[in-house]
Each structure stands twice: as C-alpha cells, then as structure tokens.
C-alpha positions in Angstrom: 42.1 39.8 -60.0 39.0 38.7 -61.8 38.6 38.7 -65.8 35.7 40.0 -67.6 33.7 37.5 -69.7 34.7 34.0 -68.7 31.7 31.8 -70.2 31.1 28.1 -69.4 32.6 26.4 -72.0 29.5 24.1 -72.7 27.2 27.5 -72.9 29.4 29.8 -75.3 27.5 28.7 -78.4 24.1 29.7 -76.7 25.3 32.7 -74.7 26.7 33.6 -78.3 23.5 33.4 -80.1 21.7 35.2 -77.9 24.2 38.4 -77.6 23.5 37.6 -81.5 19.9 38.2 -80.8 19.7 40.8 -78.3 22.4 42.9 -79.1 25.2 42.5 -76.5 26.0 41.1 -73.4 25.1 44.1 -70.7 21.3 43.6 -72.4 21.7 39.9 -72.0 22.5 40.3 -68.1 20.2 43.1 -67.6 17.4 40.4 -68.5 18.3 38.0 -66.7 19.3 35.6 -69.9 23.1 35.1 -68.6 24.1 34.0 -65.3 27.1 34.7 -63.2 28.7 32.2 -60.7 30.5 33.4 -57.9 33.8 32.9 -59.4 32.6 35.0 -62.4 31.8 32.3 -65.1 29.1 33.0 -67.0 26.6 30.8 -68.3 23.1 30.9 -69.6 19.8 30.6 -67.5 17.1 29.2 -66.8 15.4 32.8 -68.8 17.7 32.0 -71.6 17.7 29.1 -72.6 13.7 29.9 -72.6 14.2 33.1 -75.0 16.3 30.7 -77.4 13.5 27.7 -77.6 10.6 29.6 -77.7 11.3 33.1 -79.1 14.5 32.4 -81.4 14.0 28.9 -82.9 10.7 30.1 -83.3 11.6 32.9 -84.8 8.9 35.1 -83.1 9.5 38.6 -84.2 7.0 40.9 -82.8 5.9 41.6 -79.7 2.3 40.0 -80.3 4.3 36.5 -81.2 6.6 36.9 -78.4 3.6 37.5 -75.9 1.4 34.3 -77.7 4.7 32.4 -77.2 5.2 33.1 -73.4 1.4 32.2 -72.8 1.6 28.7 -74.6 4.5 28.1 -73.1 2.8 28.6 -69.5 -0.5 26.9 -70.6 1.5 23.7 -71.7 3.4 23.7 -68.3 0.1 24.6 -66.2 -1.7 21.3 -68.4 1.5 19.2 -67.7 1.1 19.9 -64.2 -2.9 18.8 -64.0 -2.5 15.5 -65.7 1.2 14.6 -64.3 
C-alpha cells in the first residue's frame, strides 16, 4: 500500500512554495515541476527549482517577463558554455 503525497523532507519548503505559486499539486506534476521516485517520494525538479529562481524570486508576473526570463536564462547558459 502506497501513500499519497510523501515529499523529500529536504524539498517540502520548495515543493510548498511552488503549490503556493501554481495552485496545487496535480498542476505542479502536470508541468513537470515535482518529481516522483519509484517508491513514491516526491521531490522537486530539475523544471522546478528553475520556475522558483527565475520566475518566483523574480517575481515575473506576466507572460512577456516569464518568456524574457526563460531566454536570459538560456543565453547565460549558451555564453557559459562558449567561454567554459
């Protein structure tokens, strides 16, 4: 028997704030923000942790700030990449 919403006890905060942000957990897991193990424990991902640094702290609120967000973001990775 499995049980429904087990979190990673070092991820609750974060999975927390961003159920906070995006409304509940099904939304959280439908985009790819919360991972599941294979023993059920949830965590936050990789997609998660991104929305909270760059969209939350940020505190990008339309969809135009959200988008210019996601593209600096990238362009800082791709220049990282070139001179590393």
């Amino acid at each position: 028997m499995t049980q429904d919403n087990i979190f990673a006890f070092d991820h609750l905060r974060r999975v927390e704030k961003l159920i906070e942000s995006v409304g509940n957990l099904d939304e959280c897991k439908r985009l790819g923000f919360v991972h599941v193990d294979g023993q059920g424990v949830q965590s936050l991902s990789a997609v998660g942790m991104g929305y909270l640094l760059y969209i939350v702290s940020g505190h990008v609120s339309t969809m135009a700030e959200s988008f210019a967000a996601g593209w600096q973001a990238a362009t800082d990775e791709s220049e990282d990449e070139k001179t590393g």
